[in-house]
C-alpha positions in Angstrom: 77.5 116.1 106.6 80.9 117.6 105.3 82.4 115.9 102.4 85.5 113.5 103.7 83.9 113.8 107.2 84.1 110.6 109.6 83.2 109.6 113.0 85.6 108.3 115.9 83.0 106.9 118.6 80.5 109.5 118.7 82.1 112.2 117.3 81.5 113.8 113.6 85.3 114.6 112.7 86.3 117.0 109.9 89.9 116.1 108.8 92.0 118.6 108.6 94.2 119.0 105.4 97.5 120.8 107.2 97.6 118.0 109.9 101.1 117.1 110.2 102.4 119.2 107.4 105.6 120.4 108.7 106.8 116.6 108.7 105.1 115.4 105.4 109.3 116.1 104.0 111.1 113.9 106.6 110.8 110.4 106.8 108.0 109.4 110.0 108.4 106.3 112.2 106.7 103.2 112.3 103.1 103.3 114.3 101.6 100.1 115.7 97.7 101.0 116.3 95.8 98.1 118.4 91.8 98.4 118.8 89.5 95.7 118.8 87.2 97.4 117.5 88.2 97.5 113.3 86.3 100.4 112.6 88.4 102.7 115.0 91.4 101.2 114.0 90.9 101.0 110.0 89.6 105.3 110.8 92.9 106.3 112.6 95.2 104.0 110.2 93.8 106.1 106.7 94.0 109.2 109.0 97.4 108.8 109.6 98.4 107.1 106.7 97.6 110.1 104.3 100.1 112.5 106.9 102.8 110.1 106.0 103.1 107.4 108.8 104.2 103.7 107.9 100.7 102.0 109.9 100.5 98.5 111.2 97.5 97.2 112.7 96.7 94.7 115.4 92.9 93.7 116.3 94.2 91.9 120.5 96.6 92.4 122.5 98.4 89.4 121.3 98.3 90.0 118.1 99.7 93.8 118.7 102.7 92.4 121.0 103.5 89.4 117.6 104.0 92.6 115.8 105.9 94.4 118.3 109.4 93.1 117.7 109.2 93.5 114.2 107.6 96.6 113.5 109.8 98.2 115.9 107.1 101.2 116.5 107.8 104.6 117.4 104.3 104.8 118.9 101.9 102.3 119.9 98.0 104.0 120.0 96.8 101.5 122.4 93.1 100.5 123.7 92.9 99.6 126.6 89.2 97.7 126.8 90.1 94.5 124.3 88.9 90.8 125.2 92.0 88.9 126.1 95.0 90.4 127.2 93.9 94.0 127.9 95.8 97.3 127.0 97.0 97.5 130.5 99.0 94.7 130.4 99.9 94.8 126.5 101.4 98.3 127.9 102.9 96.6 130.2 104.7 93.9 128.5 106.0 96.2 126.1 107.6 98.9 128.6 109.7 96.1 129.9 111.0 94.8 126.9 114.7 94.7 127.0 115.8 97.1 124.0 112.4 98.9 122.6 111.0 99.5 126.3 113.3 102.0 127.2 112.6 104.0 123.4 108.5 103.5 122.5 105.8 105.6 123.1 103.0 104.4 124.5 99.6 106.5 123.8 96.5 104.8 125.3 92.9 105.6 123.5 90.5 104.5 125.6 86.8 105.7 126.4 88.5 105.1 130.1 87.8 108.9 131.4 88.4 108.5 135.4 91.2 110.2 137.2 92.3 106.9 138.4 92.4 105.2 135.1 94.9 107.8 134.1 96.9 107.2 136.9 97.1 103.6 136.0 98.6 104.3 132.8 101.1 106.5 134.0 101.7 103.7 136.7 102.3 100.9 134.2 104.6 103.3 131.9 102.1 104.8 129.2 103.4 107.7 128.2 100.0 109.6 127.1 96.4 109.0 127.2 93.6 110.3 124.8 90.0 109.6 125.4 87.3 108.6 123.3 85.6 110.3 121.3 88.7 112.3 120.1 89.2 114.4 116.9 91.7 113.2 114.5 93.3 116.3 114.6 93.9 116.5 118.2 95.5 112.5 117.7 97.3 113.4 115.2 98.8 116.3 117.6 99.5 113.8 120.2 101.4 111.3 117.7 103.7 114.6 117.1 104.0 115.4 120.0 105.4 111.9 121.6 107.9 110.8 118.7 109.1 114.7 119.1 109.7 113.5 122.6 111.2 110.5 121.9 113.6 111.7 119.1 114.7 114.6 121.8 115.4 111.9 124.2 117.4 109.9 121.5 120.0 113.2 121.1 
C-alpha cells in the first residue's frame, strides 16, 4: 500500500497533492457533507479539508438539514441511502428553501448506479451525482466544478 493512501468503499485511493491547487489562494465556501456511514464522511471531510474547504459534517438527514441554515453551504455532498429521512428528500427539502434553494449545489454520492436513479436526482433538483466507489480526486473535481458553477451564476 502507498503511504497516505485510503479507501472510499472499495476503492484503494492515492491522494493527489495538486488537487485543488489553483484555489488554495482564494478563500473556498462552506461544504455540508452528510453520510451515514462516518468513515466515508470523516475520509472526504480530511480530503477536503487539507485543499482548503471550511467542512461540516452531518451523520442523517435531519441532522444535515439542522445544519443547513447555518452553515449556509456552497455544496452539500449528499448520500442518498441513510435510515430516516433519505437523501432524496433531504435534497429535496433543501432545493425549496426560500433563499439558499435557488444558490446551493447539490452533489449526491451514492453507490445508486441505475439510469433511473440519476434521473431522480436530476428530477428532485440535485445538481450532480458521483457514484461510489469514487476517487478523491475525481470528487474533489466535481466540488470545483459546481461552486465554479454557482459563482458564474451569482455574476
Amino acid at each position: 500500500m502507498y503511504p497516505n493512501t485510503c479507501v472510499v468503499g472499495a476503492r484503494v485511493v492515492v491522494p493527489s497533492s495538486n488537487v485543488g491547487s489553483t484555489m488554495k489562494n482564494e478563500t473556498l465556501p462552506p461544504i455540508l457533507v452528510v453520510d451515514d456511514n462516518h468513515d466515508n464522511a470523516e475520509i472526504i471531510r480530511q480530503y477536503l479539508e487539507i485543499r482548503g474547504y471550511p467542512i461540516t459534517v452531518a451523520h442523517s438527514g435531519d441532522e444535515a438539514l439542522a445544519l443547513f441554515e447555518t452553515v449556509r453551504p456552497a455544496v452539500v455532498l449528499l448520500d442518498v441511502m441513510m435510515p430516516g429521512r433519505d437523501g432524496w428528500e433531504v435534497c429535496r427539502v433543501m432545493k425549496q428553501h426560500a433563499t439558499l434553494g435557488r444558490t446551493v449545489r447539490v452533489i449526491m454520492v451514492t453507490a445508486l448506479d441505475e439510469w433511473q436513479d440519476k434521473r431522480e436526482a436530476l428530477q428532485i433538483g440535485a445538481d450532480d451525482y458521483v457514484e461510489k466507489p469514487f476517487d478523491l480526486p475525481t470528487l474533489a473535481a466535481t466540488v470545483q466544478r459546481n461552486i465554479a458553477m454557482q459563482q458564474a451564476m451569482a455574476s
